[in-house]
Phi, psi and omega in degrees: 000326156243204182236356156224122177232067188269163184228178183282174211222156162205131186222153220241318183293104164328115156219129182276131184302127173257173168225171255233141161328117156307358185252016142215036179265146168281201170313105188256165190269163208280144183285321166321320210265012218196072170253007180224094155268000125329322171281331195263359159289339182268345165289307190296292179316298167335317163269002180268303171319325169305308182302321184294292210309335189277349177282112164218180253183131173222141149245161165044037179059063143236149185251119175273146160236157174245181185188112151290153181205190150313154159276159179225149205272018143285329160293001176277353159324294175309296177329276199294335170293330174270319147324318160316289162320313217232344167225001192059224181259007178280025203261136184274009183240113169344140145346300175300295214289306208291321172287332142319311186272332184297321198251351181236007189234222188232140148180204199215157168222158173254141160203169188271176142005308217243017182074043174239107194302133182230004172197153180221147156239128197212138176192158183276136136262175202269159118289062160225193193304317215247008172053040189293142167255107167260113179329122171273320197186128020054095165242141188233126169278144195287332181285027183233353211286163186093318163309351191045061174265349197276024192232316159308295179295342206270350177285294183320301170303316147018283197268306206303284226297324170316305170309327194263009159102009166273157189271312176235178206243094175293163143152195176224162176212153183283144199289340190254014141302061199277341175298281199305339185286304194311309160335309188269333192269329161275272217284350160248006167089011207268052232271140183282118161260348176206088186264158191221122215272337158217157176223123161033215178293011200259139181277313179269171190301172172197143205253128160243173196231117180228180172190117195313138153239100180191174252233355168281249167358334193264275244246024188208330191284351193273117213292143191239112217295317196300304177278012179280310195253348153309296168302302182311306157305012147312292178121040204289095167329124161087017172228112176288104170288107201252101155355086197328318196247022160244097168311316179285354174243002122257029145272325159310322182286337175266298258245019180257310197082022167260019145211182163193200186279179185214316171205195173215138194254054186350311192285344195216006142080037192232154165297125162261145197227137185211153171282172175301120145246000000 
């Protein structure tokens, strides 16, 4: 019913974001040319904005535009009405969590012409050294799908909370989301760092995830499917083609914190497992 379903998170463990082989990320921007990165994330959002703004949409033979901006703590009726519309009560994150995050935390809503919300990004911040934003939540109204916004908002919160001074980008996802897996590790840059076989209040397993926030991280992690599939024919040494659904052999490969997931390889229907750089 959506395009994301991730939920909160609270982890007692330092685990620091790495980055993902240069040979299948795309162009990221040049950093000689980018020493005031707070201007180039506020640029980067501003293009992001453009692109949501190039979007439409038709219902009911009426043609819709959109438009991103920050969430505001006026917005959760719409929040929780869209959650509502796109999870019933299976949304992992609380009431509480979702109202919290609206008036102390970070995040983004999407909406059409008319105020009417079609995607939420929602997120915490952390008190630890690395000043982590943690995901709370992911919503997509199935009548916008196709558009890849749920890669959109999550790029755009990104970027704020890098502007609000966090370093690194936290959260989980269920390892059987594979739309949502796909999502974090190509289209927001994002590396698998741990899986858990339980979580907190999750009965089934959860993958957690993190990713530097800095104008590297933000603008170079994102997988580029083509250079994806190049390297793997390459034949790359130290690098493990996992199955989505053998879980014990990637809990083995994580729990040393000497690799991590890097992508999902869509054709063969696997995990790239890699070493930390």
């Amino acid at each position: 019913m959506n395009d994301s379903r991730e939920g909160s998170v609270s982890c007692h463990s330092r685990l620091p974001a790495a980055q993902k082989p240069a040979q299948i990320c795309g162009p990221g921007p040049n950093l000689s040319e980018e020493p005031d990165g707070p201007r180039w994330a506020e640029r980067e959002r501003e293009r992001i904005a453009g692109e949501v703004a190039a979007i439409t949409f038709v219902e009911e033979g009426r043609r819709h535009t959109l438009r991103i901006r920050n969430a505001e703590p006026d917005d959760f009726d719409r929040v929780d009405a869209l959650i509502q519309r796109c999870f019933g009560n299976s949304f992992p994150a609380s009431g509480y969590q979702v109202l919290w995050s609206l008036r102390c935390g970070r995040g983004a809503v999407i909406e059409t012409e008319a105020s009417d919300l079609v995607a939420v990004h929602l997120e915490t911040p952390a008190a630890d050294e690395d000043h982590s934003s943690y995901s709370i939540g992911a919503c997509v109204d199935p009548r916008v799908r196709g558009h890849r916004l749920s890669g959109t908002i999550a790029r755009y919160t990104g970027l704020s909370a890098f502007m609000d001074g966090a370093r690194v980008r936290r959260g989980i996802v269920a390892p059987t989301n594979l739309g949502s897996c796909l999502v974090l590790l190509h289209e927001v840059g994002a590396n698998f760092v741990r899986f858990h076989r339980s979580f907190a209040n999750f009965a089934a397993p959860r993958i957690e995830y993190a990713l530097e926030l800095s104008p590297a991280g933000l603008g170079s992690q994102r997988v580029d499917q083509s250079a994806l599939a190049s390297w793997l024919r390459t034949g790359p040494t130290e690098v493990e083609l996992v199955a989505t659904g053998d879980y014990g052999r990637l809990v083995a490969l994580l729990e040393d914190r000497g690799r991590h997931v890097v992508a999902l390889c869509r054709e063969q229907g696997a995990y790239v497992v890699a070493p930390r750089v």
